[in-house]
Structure formats: structure tokens, C-alpha cells
C-alpha positions as CSV (number, residue, x, y, z in Angstrom):
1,X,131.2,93.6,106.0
2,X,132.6,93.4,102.5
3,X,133.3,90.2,103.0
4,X,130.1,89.2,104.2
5,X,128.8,90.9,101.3
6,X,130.7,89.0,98.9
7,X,129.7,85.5,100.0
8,X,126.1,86.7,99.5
9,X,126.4,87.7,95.5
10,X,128.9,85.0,95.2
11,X,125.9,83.0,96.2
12,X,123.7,84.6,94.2
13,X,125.5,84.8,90.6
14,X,127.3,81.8,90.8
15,X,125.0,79.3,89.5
16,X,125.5,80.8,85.9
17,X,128.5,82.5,84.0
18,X,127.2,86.6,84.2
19,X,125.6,87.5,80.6
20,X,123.7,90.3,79.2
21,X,120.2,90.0,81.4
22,X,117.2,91.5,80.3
23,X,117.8,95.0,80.4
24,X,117.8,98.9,79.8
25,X,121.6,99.1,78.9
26,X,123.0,96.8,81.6
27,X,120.1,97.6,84.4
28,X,118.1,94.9,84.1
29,X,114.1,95.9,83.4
30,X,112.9,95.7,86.7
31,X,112.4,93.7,89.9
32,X,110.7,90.4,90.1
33,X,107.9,88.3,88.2
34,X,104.8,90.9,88.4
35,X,107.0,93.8,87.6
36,X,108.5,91.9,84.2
37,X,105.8,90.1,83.4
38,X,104.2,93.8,82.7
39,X,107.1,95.1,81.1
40,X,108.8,96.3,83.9
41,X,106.3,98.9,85.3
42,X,106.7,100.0,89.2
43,X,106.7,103.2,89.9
44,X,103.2,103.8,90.4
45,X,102.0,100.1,90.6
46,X,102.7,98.3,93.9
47,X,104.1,94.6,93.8
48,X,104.3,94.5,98.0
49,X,107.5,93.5,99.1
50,X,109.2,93.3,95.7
51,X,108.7,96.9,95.2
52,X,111.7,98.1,97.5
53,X,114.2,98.8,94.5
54,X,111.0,100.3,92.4
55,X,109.4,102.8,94.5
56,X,110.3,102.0,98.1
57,X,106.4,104.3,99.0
58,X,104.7,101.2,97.5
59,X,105.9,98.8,99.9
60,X,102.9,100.4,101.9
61,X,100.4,98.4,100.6
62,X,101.8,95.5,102.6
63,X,99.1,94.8,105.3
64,X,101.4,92.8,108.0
65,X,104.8,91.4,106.8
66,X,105.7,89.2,103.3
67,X,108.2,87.4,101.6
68,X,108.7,87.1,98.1
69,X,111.9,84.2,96.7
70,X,112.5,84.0,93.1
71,X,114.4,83.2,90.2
72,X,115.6,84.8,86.8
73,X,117.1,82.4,84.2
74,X,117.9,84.3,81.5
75,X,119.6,83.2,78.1
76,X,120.7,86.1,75.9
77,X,122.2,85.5,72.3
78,X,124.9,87.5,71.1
79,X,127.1,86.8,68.4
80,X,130.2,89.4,66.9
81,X,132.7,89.5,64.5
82,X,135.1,92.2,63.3
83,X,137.8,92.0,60.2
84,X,139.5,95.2,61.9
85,X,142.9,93.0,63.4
86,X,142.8,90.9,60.4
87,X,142.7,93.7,57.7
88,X,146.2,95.0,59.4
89,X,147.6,91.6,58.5
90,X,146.5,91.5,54.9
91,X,148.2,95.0,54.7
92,X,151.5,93.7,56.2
93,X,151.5,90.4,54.1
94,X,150.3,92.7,51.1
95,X,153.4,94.3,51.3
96,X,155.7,91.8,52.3
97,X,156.0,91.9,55.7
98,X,156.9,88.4,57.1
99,X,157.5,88.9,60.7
100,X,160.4,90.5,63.1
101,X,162.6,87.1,62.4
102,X,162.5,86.8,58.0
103,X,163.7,88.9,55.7
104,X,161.3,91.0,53.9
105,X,159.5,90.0,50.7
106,X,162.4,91.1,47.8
107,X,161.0,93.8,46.2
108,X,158.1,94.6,48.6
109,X,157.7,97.9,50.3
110,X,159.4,96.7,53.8
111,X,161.9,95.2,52.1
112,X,162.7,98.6,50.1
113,X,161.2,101.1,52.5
114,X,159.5,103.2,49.9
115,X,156.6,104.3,50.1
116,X,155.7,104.3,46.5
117,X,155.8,100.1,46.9
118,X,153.2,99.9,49.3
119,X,149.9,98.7,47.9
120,X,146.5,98.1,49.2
121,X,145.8,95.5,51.3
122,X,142.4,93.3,50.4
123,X,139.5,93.7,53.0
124,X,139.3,90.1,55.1
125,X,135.8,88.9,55.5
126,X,133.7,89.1,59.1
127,X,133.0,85.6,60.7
128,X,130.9,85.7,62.9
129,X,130.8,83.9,66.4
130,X,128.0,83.3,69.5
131,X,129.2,84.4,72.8
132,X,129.8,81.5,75.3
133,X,127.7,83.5,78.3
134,X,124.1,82.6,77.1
135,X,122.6,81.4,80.5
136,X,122.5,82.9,83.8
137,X,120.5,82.4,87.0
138,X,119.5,84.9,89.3
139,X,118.2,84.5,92.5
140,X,116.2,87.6,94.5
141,X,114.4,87.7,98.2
142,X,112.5,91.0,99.2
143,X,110.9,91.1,102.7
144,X,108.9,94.0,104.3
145,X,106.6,94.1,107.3
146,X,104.4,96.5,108.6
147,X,104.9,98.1,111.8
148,X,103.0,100.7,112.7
149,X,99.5,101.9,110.6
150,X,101.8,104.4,109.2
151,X,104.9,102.6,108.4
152,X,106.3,99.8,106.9
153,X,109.7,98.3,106.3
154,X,111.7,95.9,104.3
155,X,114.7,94.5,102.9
156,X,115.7,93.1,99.5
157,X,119.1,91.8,98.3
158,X,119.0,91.0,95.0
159,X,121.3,91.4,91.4
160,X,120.4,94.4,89.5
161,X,122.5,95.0,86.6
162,X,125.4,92.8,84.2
163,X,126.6,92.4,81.3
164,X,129.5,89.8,80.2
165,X,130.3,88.6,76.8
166,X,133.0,85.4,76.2
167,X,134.5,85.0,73.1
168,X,137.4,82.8,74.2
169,X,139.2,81.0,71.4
170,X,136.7,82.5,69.1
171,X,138.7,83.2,65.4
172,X,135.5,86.5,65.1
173,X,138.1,89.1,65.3
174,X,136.9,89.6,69.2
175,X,140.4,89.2,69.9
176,X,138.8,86.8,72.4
177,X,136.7,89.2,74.6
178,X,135.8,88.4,77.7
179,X,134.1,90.4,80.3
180,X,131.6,90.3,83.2
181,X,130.2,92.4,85.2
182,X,127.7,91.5,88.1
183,X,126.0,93.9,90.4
184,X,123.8,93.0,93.5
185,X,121.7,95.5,95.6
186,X,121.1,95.3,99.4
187,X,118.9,97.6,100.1
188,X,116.5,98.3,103.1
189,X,113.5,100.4,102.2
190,X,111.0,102.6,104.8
191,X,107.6,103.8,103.5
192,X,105.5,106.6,105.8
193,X,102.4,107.8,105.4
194,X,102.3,111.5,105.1
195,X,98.9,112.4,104.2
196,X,95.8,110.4,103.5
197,X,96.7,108.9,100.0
198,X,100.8,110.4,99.8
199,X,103.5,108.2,101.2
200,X,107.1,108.8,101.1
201,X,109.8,105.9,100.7
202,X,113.3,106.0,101.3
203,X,116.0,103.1,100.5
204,X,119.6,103.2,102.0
205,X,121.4,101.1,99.1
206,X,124.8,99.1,99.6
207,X,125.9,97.8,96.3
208,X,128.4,95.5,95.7
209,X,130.0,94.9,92.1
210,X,132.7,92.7,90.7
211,X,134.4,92.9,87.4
212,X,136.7,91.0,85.0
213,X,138.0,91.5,81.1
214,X,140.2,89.0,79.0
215,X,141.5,89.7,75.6
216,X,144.0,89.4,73.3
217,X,146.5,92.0,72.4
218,X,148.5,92.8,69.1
219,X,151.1,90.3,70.1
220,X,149.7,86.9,70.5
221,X,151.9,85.8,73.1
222,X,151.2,88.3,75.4
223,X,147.2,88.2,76.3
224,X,145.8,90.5,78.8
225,X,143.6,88.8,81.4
226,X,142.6,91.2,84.8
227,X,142.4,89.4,88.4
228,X,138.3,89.7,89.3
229,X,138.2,93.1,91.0
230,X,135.3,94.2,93.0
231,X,133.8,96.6,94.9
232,X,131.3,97.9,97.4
233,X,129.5,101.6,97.9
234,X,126.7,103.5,98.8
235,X,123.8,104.3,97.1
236,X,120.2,105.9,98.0
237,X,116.7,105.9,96.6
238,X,113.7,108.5,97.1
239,X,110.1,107.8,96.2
240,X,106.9,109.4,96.2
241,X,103.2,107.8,95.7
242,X,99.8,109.8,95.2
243,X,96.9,107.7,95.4
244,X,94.7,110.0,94.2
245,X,92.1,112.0,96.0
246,X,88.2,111.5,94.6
247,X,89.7,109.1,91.2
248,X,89.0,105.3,92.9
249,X,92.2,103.4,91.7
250,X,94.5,106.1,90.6
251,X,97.9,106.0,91.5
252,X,100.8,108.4,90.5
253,X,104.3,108.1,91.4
254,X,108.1,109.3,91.3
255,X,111.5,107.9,92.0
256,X,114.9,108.9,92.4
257,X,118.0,106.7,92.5
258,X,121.3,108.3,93.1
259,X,124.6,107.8,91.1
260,X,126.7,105.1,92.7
261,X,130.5,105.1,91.9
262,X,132.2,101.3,91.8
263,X,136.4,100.9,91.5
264,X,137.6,98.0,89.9
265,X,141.2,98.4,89.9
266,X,143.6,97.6,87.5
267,X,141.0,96.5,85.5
268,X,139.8,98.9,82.7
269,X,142.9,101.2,83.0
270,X,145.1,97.8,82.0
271,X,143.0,97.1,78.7
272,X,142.6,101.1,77.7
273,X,146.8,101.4,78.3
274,X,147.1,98.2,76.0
275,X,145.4,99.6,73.3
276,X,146.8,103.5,74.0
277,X,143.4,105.1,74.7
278,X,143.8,105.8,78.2
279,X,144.4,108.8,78.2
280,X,140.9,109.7,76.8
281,X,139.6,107.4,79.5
282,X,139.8,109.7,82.1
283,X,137.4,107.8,84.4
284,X,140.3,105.0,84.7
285,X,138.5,101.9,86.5
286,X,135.6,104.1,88.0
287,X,132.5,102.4,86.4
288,X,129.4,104.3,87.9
289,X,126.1,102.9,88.0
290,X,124.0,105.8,86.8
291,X,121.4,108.1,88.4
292,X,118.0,107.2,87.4
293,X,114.7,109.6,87.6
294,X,111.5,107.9,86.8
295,X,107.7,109.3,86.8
296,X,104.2,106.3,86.6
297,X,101.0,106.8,86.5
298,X,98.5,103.3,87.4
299,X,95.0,103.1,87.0
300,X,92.8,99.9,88.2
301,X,88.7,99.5,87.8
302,X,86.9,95.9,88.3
303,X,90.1,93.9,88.2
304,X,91.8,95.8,85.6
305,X,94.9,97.9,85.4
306,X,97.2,99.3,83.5
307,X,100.2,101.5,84.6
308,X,103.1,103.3,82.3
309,X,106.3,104.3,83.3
310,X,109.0,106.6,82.1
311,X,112.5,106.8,83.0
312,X,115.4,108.7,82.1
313,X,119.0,106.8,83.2
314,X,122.0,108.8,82.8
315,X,124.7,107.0,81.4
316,X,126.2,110.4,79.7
317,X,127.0,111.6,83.3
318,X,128.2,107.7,84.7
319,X,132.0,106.8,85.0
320,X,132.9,105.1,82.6
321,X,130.3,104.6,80.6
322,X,130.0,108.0,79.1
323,X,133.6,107.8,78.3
324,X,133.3,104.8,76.3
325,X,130.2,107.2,74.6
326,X,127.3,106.0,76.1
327,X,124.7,108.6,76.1
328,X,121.5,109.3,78.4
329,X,118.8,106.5,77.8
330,X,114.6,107.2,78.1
331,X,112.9,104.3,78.9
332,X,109.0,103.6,78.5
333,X,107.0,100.7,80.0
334,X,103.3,99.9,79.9
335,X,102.0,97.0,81.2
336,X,98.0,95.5,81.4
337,X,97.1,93.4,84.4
338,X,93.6,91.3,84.9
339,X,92.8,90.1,88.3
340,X,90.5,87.8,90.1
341,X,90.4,86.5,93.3
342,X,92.9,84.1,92.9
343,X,94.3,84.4,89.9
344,X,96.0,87.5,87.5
345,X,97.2,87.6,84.0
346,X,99.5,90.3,82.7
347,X,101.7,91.5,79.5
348,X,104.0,94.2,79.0
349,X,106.2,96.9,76.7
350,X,109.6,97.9,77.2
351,X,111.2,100.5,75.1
352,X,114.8,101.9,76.0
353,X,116.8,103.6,73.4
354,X,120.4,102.7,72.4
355,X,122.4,104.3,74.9
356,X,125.9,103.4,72.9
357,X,125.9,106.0,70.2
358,X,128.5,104.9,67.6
359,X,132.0,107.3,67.9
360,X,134.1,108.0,64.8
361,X,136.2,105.8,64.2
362,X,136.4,106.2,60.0
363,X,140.0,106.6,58.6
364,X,141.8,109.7,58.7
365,X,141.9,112.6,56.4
366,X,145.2,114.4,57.9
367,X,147.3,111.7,59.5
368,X,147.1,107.8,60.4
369,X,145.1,106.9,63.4
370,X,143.3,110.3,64.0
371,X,140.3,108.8,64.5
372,X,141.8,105.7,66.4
373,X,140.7,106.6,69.6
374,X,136.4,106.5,68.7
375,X,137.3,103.4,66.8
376,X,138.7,101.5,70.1
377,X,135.6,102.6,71.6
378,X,133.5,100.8,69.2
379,X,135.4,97.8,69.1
380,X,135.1,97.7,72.8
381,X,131.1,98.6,73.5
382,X,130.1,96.2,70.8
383,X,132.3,93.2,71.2
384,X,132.5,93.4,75.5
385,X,129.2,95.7,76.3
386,X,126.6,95.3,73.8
387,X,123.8,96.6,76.0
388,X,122.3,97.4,72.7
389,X,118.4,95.6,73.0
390,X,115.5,98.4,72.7
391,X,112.4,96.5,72.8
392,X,110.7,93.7,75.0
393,X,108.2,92.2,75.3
394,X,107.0,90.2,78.3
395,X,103.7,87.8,79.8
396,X,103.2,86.3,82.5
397,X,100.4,85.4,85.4
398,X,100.2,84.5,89.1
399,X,98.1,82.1,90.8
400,X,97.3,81.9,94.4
401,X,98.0,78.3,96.0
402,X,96.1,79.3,99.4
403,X,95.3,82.3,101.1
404,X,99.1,83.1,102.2
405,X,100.4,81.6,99.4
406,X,101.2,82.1,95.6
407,X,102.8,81.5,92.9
408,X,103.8,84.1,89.6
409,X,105.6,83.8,86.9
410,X,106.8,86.0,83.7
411,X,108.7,85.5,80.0
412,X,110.5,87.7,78.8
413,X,111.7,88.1,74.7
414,X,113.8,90.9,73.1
415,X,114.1,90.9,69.5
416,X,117.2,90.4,68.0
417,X,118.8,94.1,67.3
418,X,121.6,94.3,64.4
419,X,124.6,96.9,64.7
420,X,127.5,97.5,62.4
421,X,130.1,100.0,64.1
422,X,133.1,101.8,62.0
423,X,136.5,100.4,63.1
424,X,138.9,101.5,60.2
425,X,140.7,104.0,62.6
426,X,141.5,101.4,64.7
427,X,142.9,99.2,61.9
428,X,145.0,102.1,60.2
429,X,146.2,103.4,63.5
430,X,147.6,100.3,64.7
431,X,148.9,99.4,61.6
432,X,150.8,102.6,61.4
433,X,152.1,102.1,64.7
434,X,153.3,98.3,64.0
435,X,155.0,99.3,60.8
436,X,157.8,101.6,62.7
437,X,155.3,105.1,63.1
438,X,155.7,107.8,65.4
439,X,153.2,109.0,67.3
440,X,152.0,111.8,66.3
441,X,152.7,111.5,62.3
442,X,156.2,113.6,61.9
443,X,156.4,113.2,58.1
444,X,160.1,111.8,58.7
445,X,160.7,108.7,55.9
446,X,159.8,105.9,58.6
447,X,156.7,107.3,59.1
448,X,156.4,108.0,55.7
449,X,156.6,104.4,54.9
450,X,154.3,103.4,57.8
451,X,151.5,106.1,56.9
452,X,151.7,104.9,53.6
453,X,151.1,101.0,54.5
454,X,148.4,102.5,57.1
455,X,146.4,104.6,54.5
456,X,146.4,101.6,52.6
457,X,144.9,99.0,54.8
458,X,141.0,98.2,53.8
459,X,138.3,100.1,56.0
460,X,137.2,97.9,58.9
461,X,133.8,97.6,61.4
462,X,132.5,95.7,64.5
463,X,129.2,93.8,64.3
464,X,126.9,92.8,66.2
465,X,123.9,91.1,67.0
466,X,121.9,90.6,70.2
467,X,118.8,89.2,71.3
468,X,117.3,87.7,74.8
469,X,114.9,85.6,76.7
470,X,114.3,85.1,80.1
471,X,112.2,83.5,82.6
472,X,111.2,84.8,86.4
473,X,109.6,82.5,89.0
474,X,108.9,83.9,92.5
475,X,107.1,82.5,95.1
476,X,104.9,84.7,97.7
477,X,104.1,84.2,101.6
478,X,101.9,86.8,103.4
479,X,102.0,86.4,107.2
């Protein structure tokens, strides 16, 4: 089975490297071309067949059995830069450090090992550098069929989250990041009719998820690069949908998606040991896709509707993520839609908040490094993870080519969002450890010396920026 599952999102992400998609922190905004086209709305608004990963109720408005194919290309834009290794080097060659095979600068504070000859190394400027993963294509199918007046089922297989940045060869200070992460849903969804106007839907989910990271490491001959792990497990989704008794065209609805934990071994737990934070990565490679709880609310009158959604997705209570200090994300989408008989136009809102909340990672006040460890973090979130966009907004329409047939389409823009992280504790730490420091400080006169070349290396931070714009296509056949 896994490896049957494997061919299929092999097939499915494999026509472009894995990027940041358009998404709520890495989960994209939602599922197919009506859905993004009105900002990602779907928990009270039924898209047929394509609503299986929404709210698997709405798949009840299917009259007899549909098929919906389509596409995502999406082409994100991030760029980073960080001065935090390169401000260790201007405190070394500030004080005359040459490297393990020359002499010491005469005079300098290695060559004398006093501290009272160590001076402060200048702050290196940030250059700044595009990630290489700017395209990706997704393809997505969804199928459901009615069988019985009171029930109707489907299937969708389709990618639902990812992230990847790659900064290979890149002189940004990335230490030449690369990660990706691609996730893809199989999921078969029931509605039933339980009452006139309240169906229940229920999704049985198998996910399957692969992962890889490349970087550097503080000695240049000896890169870290991870074999592509991957994973499968189970996963389940629970939704409700109210159409309203004596209110024509009002429609309420509520999901639930359960947590669902992924292993990618010896993938995380060999970057975190690198860089000594692993013990305060206790998750190891666990990397949970969160639980999500969403409530929506539709409303349609002579061709017209609009429908909001809110979500909250708990990244603080996710593997992983909310030990690299992600937080809990609320998410609001509102989308318009105006339809005639054979053709619809829509637009849409999507507002998540920043789920990476910036850890300390400022310089010390009682020893070298303390704050090393929320430093790392930063690095890492900005320069490998930057699910940092809040806001897009999307378009899109649908035509119908014949009476089975049509045809929709949406565009999707995020604005560019700006973020400048602290980093310093990760540039005095590791330059207290390179210079001959214990660890923790002991005050002996090597660390002394190293604390001393440490406290004086300039204050350091990650930036980035990130922006994104996609394109869905589908193409719809009613039986």
C-alpha cells in the first residue's frame, strides 16, 4: 500500500520542485478553483465533489456522480539573507584568528590568549538571495456519486500542504537551505442525510508525506544533506451542514480535522544535533499536520452568495512545529459569488495570522549563547519554513461548456510580507563554542577568552521576504 501510495504523489508533485503554495502556514487555502477563487471558503458553501477535504456533508448536493480534474501552478517568491555566520568570522579575523593550520595574528587576542585583546568584531552586511523553488504544479481529482436519496460518496486524492525553500550555492548567509516538504491526501468522504436540511459527513484520511533538508554546517567541508524520508498515517474529518429551516438559501456549517502525526527519520533530529538544539526539540523527526476546527455560514438569493469562514489550526499543539514556536493560527475567508445559468464570477479574502512568532534569540546578559537556542529557531523558520503570508486575495469564474461540462478557473495573489528575526544568540553562541568554550560558561581562562571574543561579535538577524501567486484550472463532468 505505501508503495502504491508513493507512486501516486510521486505523480502528483513531480512536475515542479515543492515550494511554498498558497497557504495558511503550510496548509494550502483550500481545495480546488471555486473554493480559491472565493478565498478559500467551504465549510458552509458546497463545491460538489471538490468539497470532500472541506466539509465532506456538502458533497450531498451532488445529484448523481461527478468528477472534477484540475491543476494548481503556483509561483511563490521568497528571498533571505542573514549576516549571523558571517559576523562570527569578522569576530575571529578581528582578533586574529587565521584558521586551525596558521599561527595566530602576533599580538592579537588568540595569539595571546587574553581576554583584554579581544576587540569587537564589525557587523557584515545582509545580501539578500531568491529561493530557487518558485514554481510548482499541483494536480487534484475528486469524485463522488450519489447512491441512495440519502447518501452520497466520494473520493479525492489530492496535495494539501508544502513548503520548500532552496538556497543552494546561495552566498545569503542561508548556509544553503534546502528543504521540502510535500503532503497529499487520499481521502474517501460519506455524507447522510439526517434530518430534512442537516447532513452529516465523515472522511477516513490516509496521508502520505515526504521530507528533505540540505544545509551547510560550521565546517564547510562537511555539509549536511538528509536521504528523502517519508511517511504515511491516518487521519479523519467530521462535518456538519444546516440548511436552514424557513431562511431560502441559508447554509451553516462545521468541520473537524484530526491531528495527523508524520515520521521523517533522520531527518530533523540530524540538522537540530548539528546545530546542538536537539535537545529542546523534543518532538525529534515527528512533524504533525495539525488539528483544524472551522465554523461557515453561506447565504445565496437570485444568483448571489456570499459565505465566510473561520478556522482555528493548531500549530502550538502539532509536532514539530510548536517546537520550532509556531503558535495557533485563526484564519478568516469571505468570498462573493454571481451566478447565471451558465456562467459564475467570484472573488475572495483570506486572512491567517503569522503562526511563527519570533523566539529570543538576542545576546546574552549572564553567559555566551543563553539565548542560542530561540536564535536557531529563527534562523531555521525563516530561512527553511517561512509560512509567513497573511493575506490573499483571489478571482476567478467558471463557464459551462455543455450541460455536463464546465470549465473554472481562479488567481490567486499574496502580498509580499517583510520579517526581520533576532539571530545574535546564535552568532555569539557558536562563536563561543568555536573559540575553545565549554559548555555551560565555567569562568575557567579558555572560556574566559572565548566569552570574551563571543560578547564581542556584532548582533545578528534573519530576513525575510515572501510573496505568492498562483493559478487553479479544473475541469467538471456531471454524469
Amino acid at each position: 500500500m505505501k508503495k502504491t501510495i508513493k507512486l501516486a504523489v510521486v505523480a502528483a508533485l513531480a512536475l515542479g520542485s515543492t515550494s511554498a503554495f498558497a497557504t495558511n502556514g503550510d496548509v494550502m487555502i483550500g481545495q480546488g478553483a471555486k473554493s480559491r477563487s472565493m478565498g478559500g471558503v467551504g465549510i458552509a458553501k458546497s463545491f460538489g465533489a471538490e468539497s470532500g477535504l472541506a466539509n465532506p456533508a456538502l458533497i450531498s448536493t451532488v445529484k448523481d456522480m461527478e468528477v472534477t480534474g484540475a491543476v494548481t501552478f503556483f509561483m511563490p517568491n521568497v528571498a533571505f539573507g542573514s549576516n549571523a555566520g558571517d559576523n562570527i568570522n569578522q569576530a575571529f579575523g578581528a582578533n586574529g584568528y587565521q584558521g586551525t593550520s596558521t599561527p595566530p595574528v602576533a599580538g592579537s587576542a588568540f595569539a595571546t590568549g587574553n581576554p583584554a585583546d579581544v576587540v569587537a568584531g564589525p557587523s557584515a552586511a545582509i545580501t539578500s538571495s531568491d529561493s530557487l523553488a518558485n514554481f510548482s504544479i499541483i494536480p487534484e481529482i475528486a469524485f463522488a456519486s450519489r447512491i441512495s436519496d440519502s447518501v452520497v460518496w466520494g473520493v479525492s486524492m489530492t496535495g494539501t500542504a508544502g513548503m520548500g525553500t532552496d538556497y543552494t550555492g546561495k552566498t545569503n548567509g542561508s548556509f544553503s537551505m534546502y528543504t521540502s516538504l510535500a503532503l497529499l491526501k487520499v481521502a474517501t468522504p460519506l455524507a447522510i442525510d439526517i434530518t430534512s436540511g442537516l447532513t452529516l459527513g465523515v472522511t477516513p484520511i490516509l496521508q502520505y508525506g515526504s521530507l528533505q533538508m540540505a544545509h551547510d554546517t560550521f565546517n564547510p567541508a562537511a555539509p549536511q544533506k538528509s536521504p528523502l524520508a517519508d511517511d504515511t498515517s491516518f487521519g479523519y474529518e467530521v462535518g456538519l451542514a444546516y440548511d436552514v429551516d424557513g431562511v431560502d438559501g441559508l447554509t451553516l456549517g462545521a468541520v473537524y480535522k484530526s491531528k495527523i502525526d508524520m515520521e521523517y527519520e533522520n531527518v530533523i533530529s540530524a540538522s537540530t544535533t548539528i546545530f546542538g538544539v536537539n535537545d529542546a526539540i523534543t518532538s525529534g523527526d515527528h512533524l504533525a499536520q495539525p488539528a483544524e476546527i472551522g465554523l461557515g455560514i453561506s447565504y445565496t438569493t437570485d444568483g448571489n452568495t456570499i459565505a465566510l469562514d473561520y478556522k482555528q489550526i493548531a500549530w502550538g499543539d502539532a509536532a514539530g512545529y510548536s517546537d520550532f514556536g509556531w503558535e495557533d493560527q485563526t484564519v478568516i475567508a469571505v468570498g462573493y459569488e454571481y451566478a447565471e445559468n451558465n456562467w459564475a464570477f467570484r472573488i475572495g479574502y483570506n486572512h491567517g495570522t503569522n503562526p511563527i512568532t519570533e523566539q529570543n534569540g538576542a545576546k546574552g546578559t549572564t553567559q555566551p549563547g543563553e539565548n542560542y537556542v530561540g536564535a536557531v529557531k529563527n534562523f531555521f523558520n525563516l530561512s527553511g519554513f517561512p509560512g509567513v503570508v497573511e493575506s490573499h486575495m483571489t478571482v476567478g469564474g467558471g463557464i459551462n461548456l455543455s450541460d455536463s461540462l464546465s470549465l473554472d478557473a481562479a488567481f490567486i495573489y499574496a502580498p509580499e510580507v517583510t520579517l526581520s528575526y533576532d539571530t545574535s544568540g546564535l552568532t555569539e553562541g557558536a562563536a563561543y563554542q568555536l573559540a575553545g568554550g565549554a559548555t555551560p560558561y565555567t569562568g575557567t581562562p579558555t572560556d574566559m577568552l572565548a566569552g570574551a571574543i563571543a560578547g564581542q561579535t556584532a548582533a545578528s538577524s534573519a530576513d525575510v521576504t515572501h510573496s505568492q501567486m498562483g493559478v487553479n484550472i479544473a475541469m467538471t463532468y456531471k454524469f
